[in-house]
Structure formats: structure tokens, C-alpha cells
N, C-alpha and C positions, 0 to 999 in steps of 0.2 A: 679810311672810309668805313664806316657804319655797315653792317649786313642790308638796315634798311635803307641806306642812301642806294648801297649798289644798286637791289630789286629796284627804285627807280628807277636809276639809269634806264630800265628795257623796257618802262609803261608807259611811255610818252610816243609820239607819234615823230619822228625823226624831221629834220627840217625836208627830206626826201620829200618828204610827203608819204613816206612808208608808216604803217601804222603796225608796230612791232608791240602793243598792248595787251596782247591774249597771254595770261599769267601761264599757261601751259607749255608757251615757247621757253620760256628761262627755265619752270620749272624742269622740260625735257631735257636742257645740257647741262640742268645742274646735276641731275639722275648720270648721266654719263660720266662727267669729273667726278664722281663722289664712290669712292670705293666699296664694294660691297657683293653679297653672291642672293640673287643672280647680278651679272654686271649689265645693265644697257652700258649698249657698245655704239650704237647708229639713233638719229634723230633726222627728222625730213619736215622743212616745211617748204608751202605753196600760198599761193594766192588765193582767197578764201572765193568761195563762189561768186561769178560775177562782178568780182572786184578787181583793181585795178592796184591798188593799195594798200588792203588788208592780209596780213599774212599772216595763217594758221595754222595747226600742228598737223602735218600728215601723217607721222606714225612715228615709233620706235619701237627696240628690238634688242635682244639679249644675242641676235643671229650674225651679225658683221654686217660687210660690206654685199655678202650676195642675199642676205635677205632683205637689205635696202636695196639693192637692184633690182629685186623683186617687186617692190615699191613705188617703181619707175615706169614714165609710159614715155615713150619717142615724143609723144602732143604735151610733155610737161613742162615746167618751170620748178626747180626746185631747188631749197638752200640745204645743204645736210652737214651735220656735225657726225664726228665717228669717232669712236677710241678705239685706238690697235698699239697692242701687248708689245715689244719687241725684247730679244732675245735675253736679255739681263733685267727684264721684271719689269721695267719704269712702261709708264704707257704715254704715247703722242695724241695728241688731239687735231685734227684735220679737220677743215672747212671744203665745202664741195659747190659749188655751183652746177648743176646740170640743167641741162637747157635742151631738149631733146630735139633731134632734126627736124620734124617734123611743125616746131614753131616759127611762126610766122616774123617777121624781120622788127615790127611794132615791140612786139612782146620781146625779143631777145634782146633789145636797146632798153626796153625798159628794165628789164630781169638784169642786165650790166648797171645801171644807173641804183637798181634796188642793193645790190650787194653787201654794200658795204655798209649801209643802215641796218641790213639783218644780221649781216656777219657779227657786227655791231654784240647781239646776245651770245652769238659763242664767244664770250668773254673768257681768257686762258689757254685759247690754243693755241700749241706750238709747234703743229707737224707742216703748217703749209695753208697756203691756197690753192686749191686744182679748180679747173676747169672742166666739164664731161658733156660731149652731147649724143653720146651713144652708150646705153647699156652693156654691151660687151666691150666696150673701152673701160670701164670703168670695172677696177678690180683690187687686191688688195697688193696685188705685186704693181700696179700701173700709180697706184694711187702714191704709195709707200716708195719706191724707187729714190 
């Protein structure tokens, strides 16, 4: 596959009906996979204002997993990609679903149904899929385990 066939693959609107098109989602986990100092380590996206379907970049970060939890509100929906270092150099790549308490049962069905359309851009990871709907659950020993 083509570098520019892949960058396709992530600018099409998914049959979900997710619209995973914003070039700053890919560009955000390609920043992660791609070795280098400073390293992003964390990537976050949400559903863009008011939308239902549009999913945009909420931030990334050179800080881990607690300055992505920083990131995080109880009322959100979010997809996050992370790299974390482990003991012998090689680094894992993690997918995150957080879904904060505080979302309403609508939203959490559809944030389950979106997943795997957005998961879809972290293309190469290998450490997992977690689940998270609370900020102090979510840590680098919880995630990582």
C-alpha cells in the first residue's frame, strides 16, 4: 500500500456514518508512531461541536497518560491514542475509549457504535483496547496491566 492510498483510508466518512475526515486526526497518531524528541505520547479526539458525527482533534501531548486525563471531563466522549515506553525500549500503542459518567445512555450507545470507525485512524496499535469512564481509573499502571 501506497503512503497515499493509506492517508485515504482515514478521509472518508466511514459507513458508521462517522466522519473521521479532519487531516489532523491521522496527522495526530502519525506524530505518536513516529520516533523522535520531543516524543507525543497521547492524542484525544471528541465529537466536534454540536455534532453527532463529526470527530475532531482534542489535543495532544509530550505529558503521558495524566496530562491526557487532564484532558478529560466526567460529561465527555472521547477516543485516545497513547505510546508508553516499556522496560526494554520498544514502545506499545493503546486505544482508549472514555466515556465519562456523567454521559447520558444516547451518547454512550452511540460513542460504543463510533469506535471502531475512529479506532479505525489509530492504525498500528498493539498494546490494547481499554475502556475508561472515570478519570482516576484511568492511569498508566490501569491502562498498561
Amino acid at each position: 500500500m501506497q503512503v497515499g492510498e493509506a492517508k485515504a483510508l482515514h478521509t472518508t466518512k466511514r459507513s458508521s456514518g462517522i466522519d473521521v475526515s479532519d487531516a489532523s486526526l491521522a496527522e495526530a497518531w502519525a506524530s505518536i508512531r513516529t520516533d523522535g524528541e520531543p516524543q507525543t505520547n497521547w492524542c484525544a479526539f471528541t465529537y466536534a461541536e454540536g455534532s453527532n458525527s463529526v470527530i475532531k482533534l482534542l489535543g495532544s501531548g509530550i505529558g503521558g497518560v495524566s496530562e491526557l486525563c487532564s484532558t478529560l471531563l466526567d460529561s465527555m466522549v472521547a477516543f485516545c491514542g497513547v505510546r508508553v515506553g516499556d522496560d526494554k525500549g520498544s514502545a506499545r500503542f493503546h486505544r482508549i475509549l472514555f466515556v465519562g459518567e456523567e454521559v447520558g445512555g444516547m451518547k454512550k450507545g452511540r460513542a460504543a457504535l463510533a469506535k471502531n470507525a475512529v479506532f479505525a485512524v489509530f492504525e498500528g496499535a498493539s498494546g490494547g483496547d481499554h475502556d475508561f469512564s472515570s478519570v482516576e481509573d484511568l492511569s498508566v499502571a490501569s491502562v498498561f496491566q
